[in-house]
C-alpha positions as CSV (number, residue, x, y, z in Angstrom):
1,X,62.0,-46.6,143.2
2,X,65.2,-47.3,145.2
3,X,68.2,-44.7,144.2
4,X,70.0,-46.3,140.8
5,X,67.1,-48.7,140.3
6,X,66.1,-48.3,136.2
7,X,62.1,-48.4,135.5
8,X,60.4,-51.8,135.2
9,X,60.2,-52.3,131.1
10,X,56.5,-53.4,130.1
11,X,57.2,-56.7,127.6
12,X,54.4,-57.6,125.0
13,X,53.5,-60.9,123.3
14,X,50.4,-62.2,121.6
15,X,49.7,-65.9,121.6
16,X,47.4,-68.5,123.0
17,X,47.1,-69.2,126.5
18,X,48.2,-72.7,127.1
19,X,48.1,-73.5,130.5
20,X,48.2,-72.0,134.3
21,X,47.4,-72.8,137.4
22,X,49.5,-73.3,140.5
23,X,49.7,-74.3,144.6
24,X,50.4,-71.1,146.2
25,X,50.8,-68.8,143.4
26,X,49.0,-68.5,140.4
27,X,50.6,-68.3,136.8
28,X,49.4,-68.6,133.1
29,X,51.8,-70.1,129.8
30,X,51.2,-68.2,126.6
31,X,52.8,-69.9,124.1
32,X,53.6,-66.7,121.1
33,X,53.8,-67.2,117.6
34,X,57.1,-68.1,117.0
35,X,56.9,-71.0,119.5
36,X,58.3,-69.5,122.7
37,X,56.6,-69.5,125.9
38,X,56.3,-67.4,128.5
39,X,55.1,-68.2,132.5
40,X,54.1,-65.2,134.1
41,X,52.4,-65.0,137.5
42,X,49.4,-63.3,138.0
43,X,49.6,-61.7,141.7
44,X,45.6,-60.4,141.5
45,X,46.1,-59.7,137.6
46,X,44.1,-63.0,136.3
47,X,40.8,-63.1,137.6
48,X,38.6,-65.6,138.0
49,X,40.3,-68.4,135.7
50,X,41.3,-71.1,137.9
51,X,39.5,-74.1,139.2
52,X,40.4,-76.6,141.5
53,X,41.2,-80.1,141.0
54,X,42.3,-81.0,144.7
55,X,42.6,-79.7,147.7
56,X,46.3,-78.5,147.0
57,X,46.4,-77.5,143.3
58,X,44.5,-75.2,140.9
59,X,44.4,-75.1,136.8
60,X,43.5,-72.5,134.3
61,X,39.4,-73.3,133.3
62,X,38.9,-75.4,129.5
63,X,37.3,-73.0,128.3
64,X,40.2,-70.6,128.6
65,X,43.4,-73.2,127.3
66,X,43.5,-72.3,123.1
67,X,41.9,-68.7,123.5
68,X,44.3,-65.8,121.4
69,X,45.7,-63.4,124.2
70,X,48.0,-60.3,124.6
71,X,49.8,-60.4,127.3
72,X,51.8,-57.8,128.9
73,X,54.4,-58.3,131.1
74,X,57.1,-57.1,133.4
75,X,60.5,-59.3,134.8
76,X,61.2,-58.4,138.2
77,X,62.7,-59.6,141.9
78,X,60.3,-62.1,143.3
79,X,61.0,-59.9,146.3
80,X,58.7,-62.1,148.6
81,X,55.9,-62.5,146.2
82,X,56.1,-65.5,145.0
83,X,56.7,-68.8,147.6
84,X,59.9,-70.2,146.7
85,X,62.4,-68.0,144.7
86,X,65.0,-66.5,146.5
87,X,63.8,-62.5,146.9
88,X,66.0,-61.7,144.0
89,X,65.4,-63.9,141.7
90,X,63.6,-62.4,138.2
91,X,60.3,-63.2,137.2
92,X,58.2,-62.4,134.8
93,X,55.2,-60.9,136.5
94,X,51.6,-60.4,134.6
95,X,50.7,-56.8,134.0
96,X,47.8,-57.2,131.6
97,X,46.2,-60.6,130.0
98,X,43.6,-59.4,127.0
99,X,41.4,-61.8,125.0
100,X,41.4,-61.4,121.3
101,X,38.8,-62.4,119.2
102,X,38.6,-66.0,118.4
């Protein structure tokens, strides 16, 4: 960690996973209780949810939309990551996506 940087904060929501997908960089929407939603990318944190529906787009499988997750995440620079944002922008970046029961 760079001198004066503070630690990364680990964020938690529960909610259903509503959509996801992407071009370059993969994402998922969990939409929480109280109605908000949160887009997080996955950077090798998803697995193998995705399918393709062209050759220049992917979406998050059926029969994951509507499932009851926990998702924890972190907001940080894009720092290069992501194709796009400028290296400093913040986003929120997936730590952990769990299923719940159903």
């Amino acid at each position: 960690m760079a001198a004066g940087a503070s630690p990364t904060t680990v964020k938690e929501a529960s909610g259903l996973l509503v959509d996801g997908g992407g071009i370059d960089d993969m994402f998922v929407i969990v939409r929480t209780l109280d109605g908000r939603e949160i887009r997080a990318y996955c950077v090798a944190r998803c697995g193998d949810w995705f399918a393709d529906t062209d050759p220049d787009r992917t979406v998050l499988k059926k029969e994951l939309v509507g499932r009851k997750v926990n998702l924890r995440y972190t907001q940080e620079a894009s720092a290069g990551r992501i194709a796009g944002p400028a290296d400093d922008e913040m986003l929120d970046f997936v730590q952990e996506v769990r299923f719940l029961p159903k």
